[in-house]
N, C-alpha and C positions, 0 to 999 in steps of 0.2 A: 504494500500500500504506500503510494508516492505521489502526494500531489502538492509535498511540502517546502518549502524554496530552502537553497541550498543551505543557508544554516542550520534549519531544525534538524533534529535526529529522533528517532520510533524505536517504541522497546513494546513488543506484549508481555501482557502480566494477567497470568493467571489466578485467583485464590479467592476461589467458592464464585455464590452467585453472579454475577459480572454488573447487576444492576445497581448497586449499594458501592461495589468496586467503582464504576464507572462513574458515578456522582464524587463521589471522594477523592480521584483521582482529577475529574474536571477543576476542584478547588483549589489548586497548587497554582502559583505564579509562576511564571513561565511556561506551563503546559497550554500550546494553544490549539490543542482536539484533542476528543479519544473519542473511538468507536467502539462498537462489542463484535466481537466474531467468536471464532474457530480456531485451535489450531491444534496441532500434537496429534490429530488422527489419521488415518486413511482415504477418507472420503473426500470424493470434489462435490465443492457446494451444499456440505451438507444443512440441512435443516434445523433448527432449533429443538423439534419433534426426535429428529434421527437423533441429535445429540443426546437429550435427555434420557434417551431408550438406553444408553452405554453402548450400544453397539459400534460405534464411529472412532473412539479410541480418541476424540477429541477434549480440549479442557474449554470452559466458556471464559473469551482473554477478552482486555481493555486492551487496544491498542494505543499508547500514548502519543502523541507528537509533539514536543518542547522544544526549545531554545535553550542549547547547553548554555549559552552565555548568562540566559539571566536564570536557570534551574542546574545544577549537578543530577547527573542521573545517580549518581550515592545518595542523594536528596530523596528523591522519587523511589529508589530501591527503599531504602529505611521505614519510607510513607509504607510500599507494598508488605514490608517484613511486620513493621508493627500494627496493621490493622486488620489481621485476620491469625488464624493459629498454625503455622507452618509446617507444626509437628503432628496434623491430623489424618494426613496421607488422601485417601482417598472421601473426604467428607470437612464440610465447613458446617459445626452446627449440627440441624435435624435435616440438611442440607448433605446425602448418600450419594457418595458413586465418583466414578474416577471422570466426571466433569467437573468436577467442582475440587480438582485437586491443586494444589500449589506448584506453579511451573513459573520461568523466568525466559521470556524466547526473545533473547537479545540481536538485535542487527549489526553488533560490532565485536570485535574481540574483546576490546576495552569496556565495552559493557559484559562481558560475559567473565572478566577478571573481575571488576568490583562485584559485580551480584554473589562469585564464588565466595570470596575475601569477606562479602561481607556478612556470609552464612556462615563460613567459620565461626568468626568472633562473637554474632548472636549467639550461636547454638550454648557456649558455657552461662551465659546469661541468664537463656531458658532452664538450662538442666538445673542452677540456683533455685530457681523458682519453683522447682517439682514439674518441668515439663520433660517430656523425652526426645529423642532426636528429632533435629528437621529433616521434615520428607520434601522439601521443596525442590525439582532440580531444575537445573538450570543446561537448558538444550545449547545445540552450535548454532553458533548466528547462522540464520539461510537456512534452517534445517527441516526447516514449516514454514507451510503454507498459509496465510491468513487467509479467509472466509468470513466476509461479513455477514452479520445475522440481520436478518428482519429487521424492516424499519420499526415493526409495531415496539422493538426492544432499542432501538438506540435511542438513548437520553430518557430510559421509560421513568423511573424515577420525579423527573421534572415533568411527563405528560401525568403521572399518578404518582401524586406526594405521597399517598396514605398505602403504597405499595409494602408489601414485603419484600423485608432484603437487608438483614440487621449488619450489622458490623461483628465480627468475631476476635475483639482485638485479646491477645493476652495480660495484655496490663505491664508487657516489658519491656521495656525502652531499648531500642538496637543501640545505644550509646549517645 
């Protein structure tokens, strides 16, 4: 997805529902879009439907578009680490199944160094707090495919404020 002028830089970000993700992520300075798609499966184009069933093998992602100069993508990773539970593998919540799983699908090498670096350093943080390991992983830049979802789901949130789609944050600060 590229329709961004040569500054910005796009990262998807996977972690549970994409609705609640994709409002929380809109609120960040410098972030100037996100969309909701697809990625991490096998299917072309698939559905919102086909996703949900698990059969697709895909996670429901916010695709971001910022301006590294006025956001750090460590900025925007930190947001994604701290506001959902990255150590629940395949489920956010009463939110089951390996769409709604923690993934990190970077467009650069250098994003896919900080995200790693910066799952390190969280992870002993978490294990203080009585959490268990992160399952988040973080794929090769280029390695998926994005698939954007339904219009009825982008920016559903701001079309239906009283939507479900809670935040799952742990209560622990990535630093």
């Amino acid at each position: 997805m590229s329709n961004s002028p040569a500054s910005q830089e796009s990262i998807g970000l996977a972690l549970g529902c994409f609705w609640g993700a994709q409002k929380l992520l809109d609120s960040l300075d410098g972030v100037s879009e996100t969309t909701v798609g697809y990625m991490g499966g096998d299917a072309s184009h698939p559905s919102y439907r086909q996703v949900c069933s698990g059969s697709t093998g895909h996670a429901e992602t916010v695709w971001v578009t910022y301006d590294p100069e006025q956001i750090d993508v460590a900025d925007i990773l930190k947001v994604f680490l701290e506001n959902h539970d990255p150590t629940q593998g395949d489920r956010q919540g009463n939110d089951v199944g390996s769409q709604y799983r923690s993934v990190v699908f970077p467009t650069t090498t250098e994003q896919a160094a900080t995200a790693r670096q910066l799952i390190a350093d969280y992870e002993p943080r978490l294990a203080e707090a009585g959490y268990g390991p992160i399952t988040t992983t973080v794929e090769e830049p280029g390695a998926h495919e994005y698939w954007l979802a339904e219009e009825e789901h982008q920016h559903y949130l701001k079309k239906n404020p009283f939507g479900y789609c809670p935040v799952h944050a742990t209560g622990v600060t990535c630093g």
